[in-house]
C-alpha positions, 0 to 999 in steps of 0.5 A: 381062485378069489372068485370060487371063495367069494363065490362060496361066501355068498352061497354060505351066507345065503344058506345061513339067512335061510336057516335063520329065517326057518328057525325064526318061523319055527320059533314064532309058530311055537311061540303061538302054540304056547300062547294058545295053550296058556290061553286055554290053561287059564280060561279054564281056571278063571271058569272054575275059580267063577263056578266055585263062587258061584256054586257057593250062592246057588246061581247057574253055573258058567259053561264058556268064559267068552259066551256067558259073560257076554250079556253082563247078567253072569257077570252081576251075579259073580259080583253079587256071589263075591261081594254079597251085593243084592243084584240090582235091577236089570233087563234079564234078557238084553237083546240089543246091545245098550242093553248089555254090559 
């Protein structure tokens, strides 16, 4: 009879580490999905909060976070429409990438 309960415990625990591992994998996929969602949510916002500035000095408008300021020339004219700085000089259309910011 000892050898069917031992029998039973490790079946049990076995049982139980496979719960633990699905739950864990459950857990990190939502995590992941709330990342993703906040990731959106806030990319969003610092797209409007930049369009609001620079609305406001008359310059192109940004359409996409992770393009736009890639080439730094959206980048200065935040800065200008923010802080009311004069754009300096600069390469308006850098193509390699020393060029860029």
């Amino acid at each position: 009879m000892s050898v069917y309960i031992l029998i039973g415990k490790k079946a049990e625990c076995q049982r139980a580490q496979r719960q633990r591992r699905w739950l864990h994998s459950c857990a990190s996929a939502h995590v992941l999905t709330l990342f993703a969602c906040m990731h959106s949510i806030l990319s969003l916002l610092l797209l409007r909060w930049a369009n609001n500035h620079l609305r406001k000095k008359n310059f192109p408008l940004i359409e996409s976070i992770e393009n736009d300021f890639e080439d730094g020339i959206r980048l200065m004219q935040l800065i200008a429409a923010l802080y009311d700085l004069p754009i300096p000089k600069h390469n308006a259309t850098p193509k390699m990438r020393p060029h860029k910011v």
